[in-house]
Biopython code that builds the backbone (N, CA, C, O; Angstrom):
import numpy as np
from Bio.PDB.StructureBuilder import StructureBuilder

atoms = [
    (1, "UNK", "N", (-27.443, -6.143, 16.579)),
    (1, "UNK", "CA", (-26.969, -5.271, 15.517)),
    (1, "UNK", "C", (-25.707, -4.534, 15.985)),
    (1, "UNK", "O", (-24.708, -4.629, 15.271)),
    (2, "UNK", "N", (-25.646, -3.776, 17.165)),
    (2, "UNK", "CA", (-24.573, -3.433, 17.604)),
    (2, "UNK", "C", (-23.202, -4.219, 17.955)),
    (2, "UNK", "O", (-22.148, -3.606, 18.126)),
    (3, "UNK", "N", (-23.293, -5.524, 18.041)),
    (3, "UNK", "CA", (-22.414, -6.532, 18.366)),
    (3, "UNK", "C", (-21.884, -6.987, 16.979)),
    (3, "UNK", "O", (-20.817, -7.568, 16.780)),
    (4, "UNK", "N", (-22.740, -6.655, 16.124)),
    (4, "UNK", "CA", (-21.973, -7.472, 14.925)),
    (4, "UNK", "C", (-21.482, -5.717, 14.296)),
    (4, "UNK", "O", (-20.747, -5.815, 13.313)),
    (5, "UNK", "N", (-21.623, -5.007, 14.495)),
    (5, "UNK", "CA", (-20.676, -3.834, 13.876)),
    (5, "UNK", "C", (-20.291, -3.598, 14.561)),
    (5, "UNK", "O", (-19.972, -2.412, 14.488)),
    (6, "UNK", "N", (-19.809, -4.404, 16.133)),
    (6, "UNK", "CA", (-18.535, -3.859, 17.095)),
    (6, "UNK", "C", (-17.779, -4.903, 16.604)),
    (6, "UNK", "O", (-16.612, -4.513, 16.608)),
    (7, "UNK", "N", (-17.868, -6.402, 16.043)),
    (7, "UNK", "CA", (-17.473, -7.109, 15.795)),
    (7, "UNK", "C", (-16.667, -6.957, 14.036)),
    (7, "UNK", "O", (-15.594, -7.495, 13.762)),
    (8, "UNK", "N", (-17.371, -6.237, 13.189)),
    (8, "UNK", "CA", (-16.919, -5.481, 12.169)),
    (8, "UNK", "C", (-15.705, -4.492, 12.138)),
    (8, "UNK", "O", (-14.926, -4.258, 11.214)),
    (9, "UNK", "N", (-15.760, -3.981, 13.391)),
    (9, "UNK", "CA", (-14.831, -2.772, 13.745)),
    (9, "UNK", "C", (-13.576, -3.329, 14.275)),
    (9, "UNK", "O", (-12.467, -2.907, 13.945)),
    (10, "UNK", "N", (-13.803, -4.387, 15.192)),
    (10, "UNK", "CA", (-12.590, -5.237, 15.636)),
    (10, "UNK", "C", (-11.885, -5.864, 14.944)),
    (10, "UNK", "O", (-10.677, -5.857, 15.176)),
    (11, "UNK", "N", (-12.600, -6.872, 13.490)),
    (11, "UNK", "CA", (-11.886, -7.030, 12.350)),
    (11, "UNK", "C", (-11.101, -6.804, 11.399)),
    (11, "UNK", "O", (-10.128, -7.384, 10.919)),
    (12, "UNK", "N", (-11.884, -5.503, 11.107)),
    (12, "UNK", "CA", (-11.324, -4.565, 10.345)),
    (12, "UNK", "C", (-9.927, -3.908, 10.721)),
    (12, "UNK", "O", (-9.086, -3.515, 9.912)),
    (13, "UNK", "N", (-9.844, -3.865, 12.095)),
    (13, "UNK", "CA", (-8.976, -2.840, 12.996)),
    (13, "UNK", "C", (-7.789, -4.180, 12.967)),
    (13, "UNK", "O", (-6.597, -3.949, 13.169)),
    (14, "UNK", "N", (-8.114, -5.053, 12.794)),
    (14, "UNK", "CA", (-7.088, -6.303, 13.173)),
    (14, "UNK", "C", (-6.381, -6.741, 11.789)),
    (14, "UNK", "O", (-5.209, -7.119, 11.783)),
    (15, "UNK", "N", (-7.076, -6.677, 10.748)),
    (15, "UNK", "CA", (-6.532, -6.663, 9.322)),
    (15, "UNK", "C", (-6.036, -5.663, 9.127)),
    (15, "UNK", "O", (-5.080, -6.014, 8.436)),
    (16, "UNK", "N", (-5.957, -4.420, 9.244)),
    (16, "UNK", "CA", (-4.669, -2.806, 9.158)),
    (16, "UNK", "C", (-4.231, -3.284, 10.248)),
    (16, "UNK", "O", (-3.416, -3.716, 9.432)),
    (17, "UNK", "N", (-3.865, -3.732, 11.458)),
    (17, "UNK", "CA", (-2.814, -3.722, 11.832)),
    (17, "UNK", "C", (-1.767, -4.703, 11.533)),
    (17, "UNK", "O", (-0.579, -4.793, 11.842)),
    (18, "UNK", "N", (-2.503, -5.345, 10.898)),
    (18, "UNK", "CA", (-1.485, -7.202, 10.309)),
    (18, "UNK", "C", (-0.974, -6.359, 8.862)),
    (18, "UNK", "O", (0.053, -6.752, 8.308)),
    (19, "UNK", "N", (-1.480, -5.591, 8.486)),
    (19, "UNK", "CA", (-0.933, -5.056, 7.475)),
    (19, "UNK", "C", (-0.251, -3.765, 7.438)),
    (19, "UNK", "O", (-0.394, -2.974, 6.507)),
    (20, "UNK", "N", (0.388, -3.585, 8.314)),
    (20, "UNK", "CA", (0.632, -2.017, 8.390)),
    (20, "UNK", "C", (2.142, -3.286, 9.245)),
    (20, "UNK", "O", (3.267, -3.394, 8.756)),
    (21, "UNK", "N", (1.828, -3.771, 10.075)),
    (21, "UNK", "CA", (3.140, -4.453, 10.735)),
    (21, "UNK", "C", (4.049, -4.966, 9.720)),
    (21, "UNK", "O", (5.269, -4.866, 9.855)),
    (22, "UNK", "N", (3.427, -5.589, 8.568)),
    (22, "UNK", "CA", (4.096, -6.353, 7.770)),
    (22, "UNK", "C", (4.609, -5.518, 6.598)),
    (22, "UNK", "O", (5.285, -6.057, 5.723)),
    (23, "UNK", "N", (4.308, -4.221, 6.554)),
    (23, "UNK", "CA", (5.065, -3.087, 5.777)),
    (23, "UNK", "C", (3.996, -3.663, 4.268)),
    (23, "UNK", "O", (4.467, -3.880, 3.151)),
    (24, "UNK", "N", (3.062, -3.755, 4.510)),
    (24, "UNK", "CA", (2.472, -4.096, 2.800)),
    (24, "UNK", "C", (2.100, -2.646, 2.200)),
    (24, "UNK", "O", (1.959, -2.764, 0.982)),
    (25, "UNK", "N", (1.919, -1.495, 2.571)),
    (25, "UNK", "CA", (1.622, -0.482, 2.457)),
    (25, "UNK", "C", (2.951, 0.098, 2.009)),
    (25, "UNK", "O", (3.076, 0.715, 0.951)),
    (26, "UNK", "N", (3.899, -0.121, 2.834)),
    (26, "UNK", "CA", (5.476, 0.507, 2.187)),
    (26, "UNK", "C", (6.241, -0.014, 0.945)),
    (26, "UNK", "O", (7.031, 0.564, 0.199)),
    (27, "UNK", "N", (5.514, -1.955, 0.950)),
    (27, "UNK", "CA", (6.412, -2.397, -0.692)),
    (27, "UNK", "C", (5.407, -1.851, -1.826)),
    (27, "UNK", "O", (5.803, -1.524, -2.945)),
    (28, "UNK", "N", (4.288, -1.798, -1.483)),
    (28, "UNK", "CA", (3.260, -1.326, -2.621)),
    (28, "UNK", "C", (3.649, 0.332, -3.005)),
    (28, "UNK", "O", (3.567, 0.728, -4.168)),
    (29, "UNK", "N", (4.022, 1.117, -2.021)),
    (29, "UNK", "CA", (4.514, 2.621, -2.555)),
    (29, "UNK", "C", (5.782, 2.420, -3.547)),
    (29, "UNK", "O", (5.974, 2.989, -4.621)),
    (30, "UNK", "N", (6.753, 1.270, -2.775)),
    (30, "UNK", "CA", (7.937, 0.946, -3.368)),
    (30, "UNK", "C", (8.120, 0.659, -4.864)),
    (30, "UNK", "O", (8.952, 0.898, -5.739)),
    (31, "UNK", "N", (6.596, -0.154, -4.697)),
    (31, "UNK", "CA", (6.521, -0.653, -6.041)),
    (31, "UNK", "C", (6.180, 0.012, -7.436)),
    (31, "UNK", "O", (6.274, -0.188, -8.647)),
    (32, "UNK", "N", (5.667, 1.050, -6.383)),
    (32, "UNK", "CA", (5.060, 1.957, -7.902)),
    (32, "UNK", "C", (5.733, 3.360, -8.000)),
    (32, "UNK", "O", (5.342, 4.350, -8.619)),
    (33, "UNK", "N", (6.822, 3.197, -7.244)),
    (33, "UNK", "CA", (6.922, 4.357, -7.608)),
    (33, "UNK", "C", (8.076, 4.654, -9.043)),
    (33, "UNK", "O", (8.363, 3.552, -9.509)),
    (34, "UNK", "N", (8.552, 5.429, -9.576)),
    (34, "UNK", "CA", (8.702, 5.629, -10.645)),
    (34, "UNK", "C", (9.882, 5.493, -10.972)),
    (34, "UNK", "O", (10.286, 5.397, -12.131)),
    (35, "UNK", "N", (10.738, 5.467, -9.678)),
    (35, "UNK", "CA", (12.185, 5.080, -9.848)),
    (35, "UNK", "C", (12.196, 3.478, -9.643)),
    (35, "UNK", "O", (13.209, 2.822, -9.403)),
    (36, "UNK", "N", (10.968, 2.997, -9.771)),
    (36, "UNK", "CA", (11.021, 1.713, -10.158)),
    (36, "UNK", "C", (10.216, 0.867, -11.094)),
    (36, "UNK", "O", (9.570, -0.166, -10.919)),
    (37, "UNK", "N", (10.398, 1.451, -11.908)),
    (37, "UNK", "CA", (10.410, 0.928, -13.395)),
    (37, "UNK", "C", (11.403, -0.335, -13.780)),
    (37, "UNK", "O", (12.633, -0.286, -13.772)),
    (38, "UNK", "N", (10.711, -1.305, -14.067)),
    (38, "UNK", "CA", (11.822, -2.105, -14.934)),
    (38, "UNK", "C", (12.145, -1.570, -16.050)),
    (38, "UNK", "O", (11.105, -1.256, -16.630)),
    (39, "UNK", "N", (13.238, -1.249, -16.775)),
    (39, "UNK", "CA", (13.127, -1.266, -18.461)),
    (39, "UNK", "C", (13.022, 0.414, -18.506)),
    (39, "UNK", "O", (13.384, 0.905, -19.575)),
    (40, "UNK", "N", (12.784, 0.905, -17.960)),
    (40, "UNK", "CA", (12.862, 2.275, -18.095)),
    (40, "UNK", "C", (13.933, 3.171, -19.071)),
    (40, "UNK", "O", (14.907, 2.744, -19.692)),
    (41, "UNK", "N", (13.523, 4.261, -19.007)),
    (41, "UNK", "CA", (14.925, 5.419, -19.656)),
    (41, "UNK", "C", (15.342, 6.007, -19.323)),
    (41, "UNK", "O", (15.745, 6.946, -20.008)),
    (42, "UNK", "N", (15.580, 5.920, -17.998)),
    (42, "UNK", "CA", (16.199, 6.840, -17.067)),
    (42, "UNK", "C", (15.519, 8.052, -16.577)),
    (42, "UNK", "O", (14.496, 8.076, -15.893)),
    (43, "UNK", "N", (16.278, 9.164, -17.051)),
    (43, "UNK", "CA", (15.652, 10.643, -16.418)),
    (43, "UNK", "C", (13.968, 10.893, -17.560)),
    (43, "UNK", "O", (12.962, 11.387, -17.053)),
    (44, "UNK", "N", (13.999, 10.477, -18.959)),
    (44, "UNK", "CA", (12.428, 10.221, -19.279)),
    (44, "UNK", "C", (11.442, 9.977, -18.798)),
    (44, "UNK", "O", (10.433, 10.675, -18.698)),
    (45, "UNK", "N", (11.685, 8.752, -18.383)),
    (45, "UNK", "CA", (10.655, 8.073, -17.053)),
    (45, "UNK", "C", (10.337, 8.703, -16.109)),
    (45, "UNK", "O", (9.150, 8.728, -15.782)),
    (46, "UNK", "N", (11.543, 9.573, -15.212)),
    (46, "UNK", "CA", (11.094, 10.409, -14.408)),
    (46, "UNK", "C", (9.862, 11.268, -14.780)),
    (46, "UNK", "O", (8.720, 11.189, -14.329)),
    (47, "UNK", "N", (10.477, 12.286, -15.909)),
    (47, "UNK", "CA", (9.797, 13.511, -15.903)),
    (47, "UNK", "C", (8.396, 12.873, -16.870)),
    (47, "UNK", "O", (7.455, 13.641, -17.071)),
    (48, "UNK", "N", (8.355, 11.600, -17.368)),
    (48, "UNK", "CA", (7.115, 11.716, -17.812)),
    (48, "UNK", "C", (5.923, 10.801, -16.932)),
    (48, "UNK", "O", (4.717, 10.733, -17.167)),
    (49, "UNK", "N", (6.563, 10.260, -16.049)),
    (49, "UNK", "CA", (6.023, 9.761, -14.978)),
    (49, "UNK", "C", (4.996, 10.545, -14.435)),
    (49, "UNK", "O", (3.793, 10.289, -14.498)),
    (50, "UNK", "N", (5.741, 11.912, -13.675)),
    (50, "UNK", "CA", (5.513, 12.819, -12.907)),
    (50, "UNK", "C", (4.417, 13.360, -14.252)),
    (50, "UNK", "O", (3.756, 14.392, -14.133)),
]
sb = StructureBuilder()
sb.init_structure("model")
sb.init_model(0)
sb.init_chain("A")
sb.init_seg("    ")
for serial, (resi, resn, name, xyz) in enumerate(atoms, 1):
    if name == "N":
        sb.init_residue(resn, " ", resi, " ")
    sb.init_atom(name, np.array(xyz, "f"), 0.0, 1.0, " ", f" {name:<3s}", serial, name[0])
structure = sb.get_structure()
């Protein structure tokens, strides 16, 4: 039991770091954030974003 949730922990720990290297956490903020809107209205979007 302990080997397979040290083995859980090592996994886990190995998938955030493959993902934290590869910036997937930084295009996903990128992506949503509000100054990136396709199609937007400019300063609208902002303030109704927010």
């Amino acid at each position: 039991m302990v080997t397979a949730a040290f083995l859980c922990v090592i996994v886990a720990g190995a998938a955030l770091w493959r993902a934290l290297s590869s910036e997937l956490f930084v295009a996903h903020g990128l992506a949503s954030a509000s100054h990136h809107l396709a199609g937007a209205a400019g300063w609208i979007a902002d303030v109704l974003v927010f």
